[in-house]
N, C-alpha and C positions, 0 to 999 in steps of 0.2 A: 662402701661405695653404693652410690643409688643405684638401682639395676632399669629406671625407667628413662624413656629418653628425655632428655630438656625440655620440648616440648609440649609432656604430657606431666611435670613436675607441677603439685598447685602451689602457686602461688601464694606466701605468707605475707597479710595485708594486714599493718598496724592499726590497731583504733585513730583516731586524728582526735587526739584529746589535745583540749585547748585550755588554756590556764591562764584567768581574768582575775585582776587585783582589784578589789575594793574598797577607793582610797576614802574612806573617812575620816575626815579633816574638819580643823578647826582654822579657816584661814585669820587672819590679821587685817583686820578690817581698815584699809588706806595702805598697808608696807607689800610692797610690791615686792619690796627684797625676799623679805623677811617672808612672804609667801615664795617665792622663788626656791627659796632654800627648801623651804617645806617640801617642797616639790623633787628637788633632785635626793632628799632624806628617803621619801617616801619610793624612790625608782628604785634607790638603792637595796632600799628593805625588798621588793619586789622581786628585782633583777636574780638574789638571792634566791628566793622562791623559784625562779623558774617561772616566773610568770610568762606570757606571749601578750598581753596586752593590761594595762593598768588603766584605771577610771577615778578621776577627780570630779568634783561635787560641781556644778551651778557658781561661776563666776570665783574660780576656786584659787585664783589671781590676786584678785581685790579685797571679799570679801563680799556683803550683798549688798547694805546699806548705804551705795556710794555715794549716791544723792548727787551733790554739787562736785564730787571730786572726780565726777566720769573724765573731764576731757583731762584730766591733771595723771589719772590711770590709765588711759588707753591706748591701744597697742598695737600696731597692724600683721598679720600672721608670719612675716619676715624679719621679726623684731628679735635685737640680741636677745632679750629677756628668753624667749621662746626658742629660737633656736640655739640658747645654752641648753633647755629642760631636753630635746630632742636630739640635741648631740648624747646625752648624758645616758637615755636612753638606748641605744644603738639600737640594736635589733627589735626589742620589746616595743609597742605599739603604744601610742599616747593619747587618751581625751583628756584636754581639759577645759575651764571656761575661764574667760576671761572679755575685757570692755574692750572690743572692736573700732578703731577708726576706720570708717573707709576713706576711699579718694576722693571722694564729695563732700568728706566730713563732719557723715552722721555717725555715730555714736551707737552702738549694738550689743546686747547683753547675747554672747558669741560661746558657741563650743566648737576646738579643732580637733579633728580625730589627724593624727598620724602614721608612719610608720615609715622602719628604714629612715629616719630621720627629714624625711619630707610629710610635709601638709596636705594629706590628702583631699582633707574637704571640710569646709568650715559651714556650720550650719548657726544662724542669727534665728533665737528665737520670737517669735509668730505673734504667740499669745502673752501679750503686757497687762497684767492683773491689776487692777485700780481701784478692784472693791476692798471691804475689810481696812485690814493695815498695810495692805499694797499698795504702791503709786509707781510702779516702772514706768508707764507711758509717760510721763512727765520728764523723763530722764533720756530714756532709749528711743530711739527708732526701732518699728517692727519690721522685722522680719519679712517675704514673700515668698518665700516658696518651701515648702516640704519632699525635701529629694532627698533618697537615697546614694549609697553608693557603693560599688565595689572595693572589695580587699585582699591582699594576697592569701590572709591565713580563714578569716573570719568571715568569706562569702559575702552576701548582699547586707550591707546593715544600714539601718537608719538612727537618727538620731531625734529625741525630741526633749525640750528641755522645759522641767518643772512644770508651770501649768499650759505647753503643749499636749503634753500625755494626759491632763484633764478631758482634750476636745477628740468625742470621738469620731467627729471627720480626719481630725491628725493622721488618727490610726489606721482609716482606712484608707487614706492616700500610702498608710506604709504597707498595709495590706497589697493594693493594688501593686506596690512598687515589688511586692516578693522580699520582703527582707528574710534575712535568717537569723540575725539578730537585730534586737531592737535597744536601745542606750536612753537610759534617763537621768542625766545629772539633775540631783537639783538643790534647791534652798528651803526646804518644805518647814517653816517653823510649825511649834505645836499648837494645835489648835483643837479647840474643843475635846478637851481633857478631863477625862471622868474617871479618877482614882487612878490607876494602873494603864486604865487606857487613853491614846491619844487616837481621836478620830482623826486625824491626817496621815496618822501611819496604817491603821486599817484601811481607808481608801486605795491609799498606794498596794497593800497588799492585794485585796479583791482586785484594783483594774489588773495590773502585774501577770496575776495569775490568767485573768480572764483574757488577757490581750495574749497571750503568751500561747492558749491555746487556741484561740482562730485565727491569732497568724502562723499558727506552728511551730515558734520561733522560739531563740532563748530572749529573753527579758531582761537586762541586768537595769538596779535604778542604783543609783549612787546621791546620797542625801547626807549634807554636812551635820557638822556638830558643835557647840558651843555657844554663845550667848551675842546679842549684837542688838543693842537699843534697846533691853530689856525685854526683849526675845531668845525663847532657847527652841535651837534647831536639832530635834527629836534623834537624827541617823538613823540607825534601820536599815541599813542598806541590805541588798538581795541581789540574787542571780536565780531566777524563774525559768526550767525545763521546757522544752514544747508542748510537754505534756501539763503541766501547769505545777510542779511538783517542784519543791525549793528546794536548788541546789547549793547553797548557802545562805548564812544569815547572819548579819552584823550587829553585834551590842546595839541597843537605845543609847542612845545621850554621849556614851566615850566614844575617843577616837579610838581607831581601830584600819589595818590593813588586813581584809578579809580575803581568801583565798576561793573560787569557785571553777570548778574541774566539768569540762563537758566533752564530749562524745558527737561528734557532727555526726554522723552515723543514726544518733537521735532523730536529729529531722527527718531523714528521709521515714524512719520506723514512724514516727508519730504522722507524718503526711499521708503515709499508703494508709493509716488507721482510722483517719479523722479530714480526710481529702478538703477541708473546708475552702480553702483559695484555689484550688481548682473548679471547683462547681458556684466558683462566686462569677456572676454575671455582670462583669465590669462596664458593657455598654448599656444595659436595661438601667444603672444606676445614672451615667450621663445623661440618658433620655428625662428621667426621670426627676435629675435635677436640673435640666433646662427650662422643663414641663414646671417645677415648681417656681424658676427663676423668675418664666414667663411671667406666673402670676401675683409672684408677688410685686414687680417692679415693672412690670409691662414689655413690651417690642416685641422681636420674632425672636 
């Protein structure tokens, strides 16, 4: 028997470890089904694990290449297709990406974050890439806004898709917003490949890293795998620490469900360590991009 009163009994307080799936996948480039199924495969192998939240790649629906077949794929976030993947799920929390109709009838290369089997928040990415072997703006509608959002399990998170997470104003609209995780699905094929290495996966590595530690935040990217017009999509996928330190890491090239283990209790150790978004001066940066707007485009 304890001999002290209840009220001076301490309190045993669990770590809040969080456990994120990272879905490396090879979608089926036009089979909607046939990705669909992928999809509920892949919860299933998670749900096992124990995961609390799973992460599919950049349009992980369709496929990348849709070209002409956007409006023949597109999906609005109420769609049976979707809400089978999110029933299937229960409790485990969902991103994935998929071609967006809105009610206007534009067309959006879209990631929905879930959870509890509702759509928390769909974010239309921004940045439509048209150099190189890109052409989405020809296809998509961009995107307008970079918002965060609240989550039951996973605090403040943002999301930014593929070459979002290039632009570092992105990041510091996620900055400003306080994330504490940040989500990057994407379609990153290989590019500029030198023996062993592919420069598009060490990019993703350094920002990841670097983003991870001045917004304090975890980092997970999620990047597909498989081959699509004579392109091969590298994977790689990660979960990046606050501290900048990889908490997991996905095979190159196969597919692969990778498992990555975090400690919310992190952020706050890495924040008292490394205070970087609390001493960031979020109005001197407004001031200063008006100041520049001013001159580059003229008015008050």
């Amino acid at each position: 028997m304890n001999d002290l009163p209840s009220s001076t009994v301490p309190e045993i307080v669990e770590p809040s470890l969080l456990r994120v799936a990272l879905a490396q996948v090879a979608p089926v480039l036009g089979d909607r089904q046939r990705n669909v199924e992928m999809h509920l495969e892949q919860i299933g192998i998670a749900a096992r694990q124990q995961a609390d939240l799973i992460v599919f790649p950049e349009l992980s629906l369709t496929g990348y290449f849709v070209r002409d077949m956007v409006p023949d794929l597109a999906l609005t976030p109420a769609a049976p297709e979707i809400r089978g993947i999110l029933e299937a799920a229960g409790k485990m929390a969902v991103v994935l990406g998929f071609v967006e109709e809105s009610p206007r009838h534009r067309f959006y290369n879209a990631v929905l974050y879930a959870e509890g089997g509702r759509v928390v928040h769909v974010h239309r990415k921004v940045y439509l890439p048209t150099y190189g072997l890109f052409d989405e703006q020809r296809y998509f509608a961009a995107g307008e806004r970079f918002e965060a959002f609240d989550t039951a399990r996973f605090g403040r998170m943002g999301i930014l898709t593929c070459e979002d997470f290039w632009h570092l104003s992105a990041v510091s609209i996620m900055q400003a917003e306080e994330v504490d995780v940040l989500l990057c699905p994407s379609n990153s094929p290989g590019r500029g490949v030198d023996g062993p290495t592919v420069r598009t996966a060490e990019t993703y590595e350094h920002l990841a890293k670097a983003y991870a530690q001045l917004l304090g935040a975890v980092v997970v990217v999620v990047n597909r795998v498989g081959f699509e017009d004579g392109l091969c999509f590298w994977g790689g996928s990660s979960a990046t620490g606050p501290d900048g330190r990889t908490l997991a890491q996905a095979p190159m090239l196969d597919e692969s469900l990778t498992m990555a283990a975090f400690d919310t209790a992190e952020l706050r150790r890495q924040r008292l360590i490394t205070p970087l978004a609390r001493d960031e001066r979020l109005l001197l940066t407004i001031e200063e991009l008006q100041r520049i707007k001013r001159r580059r485009y003229g008015g008050e």
